[in-house]
C-alpha positions as CSV (number, residue, x, y, z in Angstrom):
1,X,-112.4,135.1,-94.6
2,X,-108.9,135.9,-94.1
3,X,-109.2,135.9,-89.7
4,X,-110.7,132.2,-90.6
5,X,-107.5,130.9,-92.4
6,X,-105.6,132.4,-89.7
7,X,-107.4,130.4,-87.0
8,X,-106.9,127.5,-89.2
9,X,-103.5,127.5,-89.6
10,X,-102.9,128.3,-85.3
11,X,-105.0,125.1,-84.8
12,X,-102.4,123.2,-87.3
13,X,-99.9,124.7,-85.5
14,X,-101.1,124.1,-81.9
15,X,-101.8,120.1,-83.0
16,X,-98.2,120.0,-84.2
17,X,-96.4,121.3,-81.1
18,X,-98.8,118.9,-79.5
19,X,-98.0,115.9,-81.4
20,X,-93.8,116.8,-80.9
21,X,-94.3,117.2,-76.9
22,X,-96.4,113.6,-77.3
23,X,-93.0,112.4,-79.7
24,X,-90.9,113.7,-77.0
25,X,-92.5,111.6,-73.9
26,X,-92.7,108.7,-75.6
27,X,-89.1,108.6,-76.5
28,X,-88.1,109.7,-72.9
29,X,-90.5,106.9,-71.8
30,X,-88.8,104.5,-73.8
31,X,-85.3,105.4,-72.9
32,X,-86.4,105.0,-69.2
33,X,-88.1,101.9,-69.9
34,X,-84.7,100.6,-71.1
35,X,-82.7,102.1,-68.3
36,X,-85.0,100.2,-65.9
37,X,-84.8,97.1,-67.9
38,X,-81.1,96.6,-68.0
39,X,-81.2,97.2,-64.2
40,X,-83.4,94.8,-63.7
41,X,-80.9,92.5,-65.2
42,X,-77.3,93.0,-63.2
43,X,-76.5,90.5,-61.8
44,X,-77.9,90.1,-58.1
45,X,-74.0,89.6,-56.5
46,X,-73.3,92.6,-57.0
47,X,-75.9,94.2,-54.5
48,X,-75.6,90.9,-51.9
49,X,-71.7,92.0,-52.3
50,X,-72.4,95.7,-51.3
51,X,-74.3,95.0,-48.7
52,X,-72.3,92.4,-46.9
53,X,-69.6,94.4,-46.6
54,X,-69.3,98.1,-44.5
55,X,-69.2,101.1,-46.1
56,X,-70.5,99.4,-49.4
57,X,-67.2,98.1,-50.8
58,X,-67.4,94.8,-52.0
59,X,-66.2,91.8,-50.1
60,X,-62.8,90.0,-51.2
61,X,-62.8,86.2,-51.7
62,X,-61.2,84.1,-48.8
63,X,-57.9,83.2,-49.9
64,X,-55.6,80.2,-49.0
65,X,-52.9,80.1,-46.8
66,X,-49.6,80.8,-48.8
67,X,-48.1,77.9,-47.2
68,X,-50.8,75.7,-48.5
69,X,-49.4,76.5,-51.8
70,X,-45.5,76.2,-51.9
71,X,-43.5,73.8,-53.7
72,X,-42.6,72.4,-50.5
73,X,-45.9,71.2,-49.5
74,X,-46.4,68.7,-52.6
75,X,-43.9,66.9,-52.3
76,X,-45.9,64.5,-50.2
77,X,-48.7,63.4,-51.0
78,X,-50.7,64.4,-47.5
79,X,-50.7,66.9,-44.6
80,X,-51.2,64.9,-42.2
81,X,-51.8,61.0,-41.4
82,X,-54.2,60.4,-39.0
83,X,-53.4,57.0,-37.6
84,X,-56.5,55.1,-35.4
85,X,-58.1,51.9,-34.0
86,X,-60.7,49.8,-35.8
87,X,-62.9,50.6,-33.7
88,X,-66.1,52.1,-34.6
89,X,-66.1,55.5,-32.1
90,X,-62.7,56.0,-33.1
91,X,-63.7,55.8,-36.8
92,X,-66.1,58.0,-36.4
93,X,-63.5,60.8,-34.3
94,X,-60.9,60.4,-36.7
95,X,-63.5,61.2,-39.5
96,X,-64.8,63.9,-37.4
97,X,-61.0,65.6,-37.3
98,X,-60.2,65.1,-41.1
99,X,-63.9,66.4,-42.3
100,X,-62.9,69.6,-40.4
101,X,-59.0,69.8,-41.4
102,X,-60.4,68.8,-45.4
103,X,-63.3,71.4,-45.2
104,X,-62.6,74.9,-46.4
105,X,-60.6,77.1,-45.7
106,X,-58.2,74.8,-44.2
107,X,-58.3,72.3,-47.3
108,X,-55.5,69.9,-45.8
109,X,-54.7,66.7,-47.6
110,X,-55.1,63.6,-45.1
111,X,-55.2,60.4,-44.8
112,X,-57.6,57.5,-43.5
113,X,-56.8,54.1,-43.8
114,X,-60.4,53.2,-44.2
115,X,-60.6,55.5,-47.1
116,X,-57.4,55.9,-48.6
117,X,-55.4,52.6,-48.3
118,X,-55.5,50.8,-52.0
119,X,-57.9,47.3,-51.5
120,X,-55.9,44.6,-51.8
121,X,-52.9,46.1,-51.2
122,X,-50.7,44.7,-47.9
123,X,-51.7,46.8,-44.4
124,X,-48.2,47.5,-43.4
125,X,-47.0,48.5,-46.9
126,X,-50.3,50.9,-47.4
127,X,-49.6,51.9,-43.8
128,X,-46.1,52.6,-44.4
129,X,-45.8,54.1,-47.1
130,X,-48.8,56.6,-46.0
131,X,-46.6,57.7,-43.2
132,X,-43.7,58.2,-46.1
133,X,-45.7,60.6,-47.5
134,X,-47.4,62.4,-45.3
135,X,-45.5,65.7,-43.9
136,X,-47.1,65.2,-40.1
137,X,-48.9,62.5,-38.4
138,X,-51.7,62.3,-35.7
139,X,-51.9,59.5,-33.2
140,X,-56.0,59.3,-31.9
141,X,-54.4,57.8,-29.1
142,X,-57.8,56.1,-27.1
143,X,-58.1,52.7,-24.9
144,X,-58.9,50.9,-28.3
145,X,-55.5,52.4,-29.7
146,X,-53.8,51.2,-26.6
147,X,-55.3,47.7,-27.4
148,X,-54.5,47.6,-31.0
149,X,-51.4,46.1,-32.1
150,X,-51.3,47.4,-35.4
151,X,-51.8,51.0,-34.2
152,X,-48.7,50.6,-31.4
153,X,-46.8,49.3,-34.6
154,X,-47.6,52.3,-36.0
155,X,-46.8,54.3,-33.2
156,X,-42.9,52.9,-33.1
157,X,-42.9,53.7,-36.7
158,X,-43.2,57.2,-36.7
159,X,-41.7,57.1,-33.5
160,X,-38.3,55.2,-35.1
161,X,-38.4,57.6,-38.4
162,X,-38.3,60.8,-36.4
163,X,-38.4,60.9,-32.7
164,X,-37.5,64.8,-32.2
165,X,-38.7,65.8,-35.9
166,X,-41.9,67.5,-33.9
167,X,-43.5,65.6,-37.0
168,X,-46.2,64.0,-34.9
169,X,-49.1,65.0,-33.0
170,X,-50.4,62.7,-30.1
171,X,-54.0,63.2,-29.7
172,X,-56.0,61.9,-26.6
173,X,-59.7,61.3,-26.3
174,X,-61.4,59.4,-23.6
175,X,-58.0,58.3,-21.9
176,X,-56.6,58.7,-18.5
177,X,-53.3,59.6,-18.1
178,X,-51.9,56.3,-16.5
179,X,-52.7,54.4,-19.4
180,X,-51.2,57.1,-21.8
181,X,-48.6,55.1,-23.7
182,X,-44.8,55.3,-22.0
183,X,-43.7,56.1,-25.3
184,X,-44.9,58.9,-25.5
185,X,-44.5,60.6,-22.2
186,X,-42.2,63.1,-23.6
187,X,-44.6,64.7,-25.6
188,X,-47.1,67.3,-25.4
189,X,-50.1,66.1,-26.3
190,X,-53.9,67.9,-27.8
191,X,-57.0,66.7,-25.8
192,X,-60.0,66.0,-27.6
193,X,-62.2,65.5,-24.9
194,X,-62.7,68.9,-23.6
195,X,-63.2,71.1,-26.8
196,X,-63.1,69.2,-29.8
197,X,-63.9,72.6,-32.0
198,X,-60.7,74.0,-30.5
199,X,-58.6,70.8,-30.5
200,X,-59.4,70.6,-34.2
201,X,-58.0,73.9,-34.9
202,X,-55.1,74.0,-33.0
203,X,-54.4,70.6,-35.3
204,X,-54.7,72.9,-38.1
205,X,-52.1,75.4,-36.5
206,X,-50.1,73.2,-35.9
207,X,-49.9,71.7,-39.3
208,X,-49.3,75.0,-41.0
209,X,-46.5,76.3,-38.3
210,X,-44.6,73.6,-39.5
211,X,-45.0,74.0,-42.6
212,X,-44.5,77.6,-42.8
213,X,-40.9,76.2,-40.7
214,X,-39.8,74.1,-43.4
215,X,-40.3,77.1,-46.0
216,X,-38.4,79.1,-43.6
217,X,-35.8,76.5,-43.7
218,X,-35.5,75.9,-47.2
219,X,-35.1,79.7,-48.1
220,X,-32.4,79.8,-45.5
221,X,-31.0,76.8,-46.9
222,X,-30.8,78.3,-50.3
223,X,-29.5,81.2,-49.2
224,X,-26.6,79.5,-47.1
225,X,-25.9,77.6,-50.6
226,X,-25.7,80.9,-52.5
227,X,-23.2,82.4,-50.4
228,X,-20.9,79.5,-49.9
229,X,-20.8,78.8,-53.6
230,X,-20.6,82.5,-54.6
231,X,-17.3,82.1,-51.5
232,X,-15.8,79.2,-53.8
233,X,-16.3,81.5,-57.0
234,X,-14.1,84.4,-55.0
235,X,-12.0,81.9,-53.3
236,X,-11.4,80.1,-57.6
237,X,-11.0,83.6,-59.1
238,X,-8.2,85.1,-56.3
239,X,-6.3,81.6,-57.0
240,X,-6.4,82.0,-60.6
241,X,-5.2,85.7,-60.4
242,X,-2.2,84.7,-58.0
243,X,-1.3,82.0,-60.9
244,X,-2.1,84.7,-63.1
245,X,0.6,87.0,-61.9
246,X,2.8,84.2,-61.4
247,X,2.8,83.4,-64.9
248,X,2.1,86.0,-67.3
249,X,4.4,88.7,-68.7
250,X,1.6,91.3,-67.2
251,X,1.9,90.0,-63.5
252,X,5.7,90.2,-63.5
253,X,6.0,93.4,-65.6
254,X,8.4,96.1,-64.4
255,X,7.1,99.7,-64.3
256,X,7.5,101.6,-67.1
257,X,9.1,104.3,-65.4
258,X,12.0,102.0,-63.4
259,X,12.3,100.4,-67.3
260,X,13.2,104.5,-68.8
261,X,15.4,104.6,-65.7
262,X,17.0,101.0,-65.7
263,X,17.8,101.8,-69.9
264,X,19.2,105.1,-69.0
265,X,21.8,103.6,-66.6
266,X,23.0,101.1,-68.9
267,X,22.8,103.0,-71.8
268,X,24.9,105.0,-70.1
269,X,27.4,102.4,-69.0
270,X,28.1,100.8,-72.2
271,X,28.2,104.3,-74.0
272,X,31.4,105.4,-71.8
273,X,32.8,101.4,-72.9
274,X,32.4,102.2,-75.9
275,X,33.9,105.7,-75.7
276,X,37.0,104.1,-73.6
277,X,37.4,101.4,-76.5
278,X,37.3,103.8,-79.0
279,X,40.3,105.9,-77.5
280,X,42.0,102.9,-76.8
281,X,42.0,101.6,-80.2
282,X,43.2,105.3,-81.6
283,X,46.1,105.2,-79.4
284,X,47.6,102.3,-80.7
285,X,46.8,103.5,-84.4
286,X,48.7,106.4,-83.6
287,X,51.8,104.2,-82.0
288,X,51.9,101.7,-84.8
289,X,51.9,105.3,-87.0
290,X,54.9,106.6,-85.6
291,X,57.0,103.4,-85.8
């Protein structure tokens, strides 16, 4: 009887160490199950990000251009004016060059007459005051632009606001060079005809070189300023001090130590007068005495 309860109560025990392994996996399952879970739900960049990238550090974002963002740069309202025929070939080049210069990275601001220009407003007013506000402008110089008067209207414009400003760009497509414009045989010019892929980007150089000039200018500008008004401040303070000294009691102060001297002397002086007058006057006491 008593080896039978013993057997009974290792069979309880055996079913209860059973039953707390079972506890145990179940709890580890869960916790695994969980683990997997949230996994499952990071976000899928941040793998992509990993991978693209060697040695598994995450790719940085492509940034603008500095220059894009100055103050300098919004003070027009465009990059660049892009200035073109009617015709339909030339439409379709100029959009050509201001999908690429407007497409990012490059995210230029320019303007198109066919989209840009306000409807109903007056063509040379619109036209004019485009190239007003645009920092640089591009001439799709091409046998219709030779042909078009309002386009060699536009080319004296820009030519008469800035001939050596290196604010224009003369771009040639489809043009020999005897019927280049006279004008314009000065300058250098970008051919579209050969490469238009590299044509477009040296556009885009050449826009941000000058703008990255006229920051360079406006710091050294600022910093000319500086200096000659922190030269007047000197030049105002060493004027003051002279009228300064000129007229205050500290300017045209003796020493103190020629002042000691200087009272000594005279001290001295008028104490041996004073001595002399003294014997004087005694002597003529004593005279007046005796008579």
């Amino acid at each position: 009887m008593h080896g039978w309860f013993q057997k009974l109560l290792k069979s309880r025990g055996s079913l209860s160490k059973q039953h707390n392994k079972e506890a145990t996996k179940g709890s580890v399952s869960s916790v695994s199950g969980a683990l997997t879970s949230s996994s499952s739900t990071l976000p899928s960049c941040s793998s992509s990000s990993l991978s693209s990238s060697p040695g598994g550090t995450p790719s940085k974002p492509r940034q603008l251009p500095t220059v894009l963002s100055c103050e300098l740069r919004w003070k027009r309202k465009y990059d660049l004016f892009v200035c073109h025929s009617s015709a339909q070939s030339d439409i379709e080049e100029a959009t050509r060059l201001v999908s690429f210069l407007e497409d990012s990275p490059r995210s230029l601001r320019c303007f198109l007459w066919q989209r840009d220009a306000c409807p109903g407003g007056a063509v040379c007013t619109e036209f004019c005051q485009a190239v007003e506000n645009s920092h640089l402008r591009a001439l799709l110089i091409t046998p219709n632009f030779v042909q078009d008067d309002w386009c060699n209207y536009m080319m004296h414009q820009v030519l008469t606001e800035g001939p050596m400003s290196n604010r224009m760009i003369p771009l040639l497509h489809s043009l020999s060079h005897s019927q280049y414009p006279k004008e314009l045989k000065f300058y250098y010019y970008i051919d579209l005809s050969r490469n238009p892929i590299q044509a477009y980007t040296l556009v885009n150089r050449t826009v941000l070189q000058y703008l990255e000039d006229l920051v360079k200018k406006e710091v050294t500008h600022n910093f000319q300023m500086s200096g000659s008004s922190s030269g007047l401040d000197g030049a105002d303070s060493s004027k003051e001090d002279k009228l300064m000294s000129q007229h205050s009691p500290a300017g045209t102060a003796i020493p103190l130590e020629v002042m000691r001297k200087s009272h000594k002397h005279f001290s001295g002086i008028s104490c041996d007068h004073q001595q002399q007058q003294l014997k004087n006057m005694t002597q003529e006491g004593r005279n007046l005495a005796t008579d």
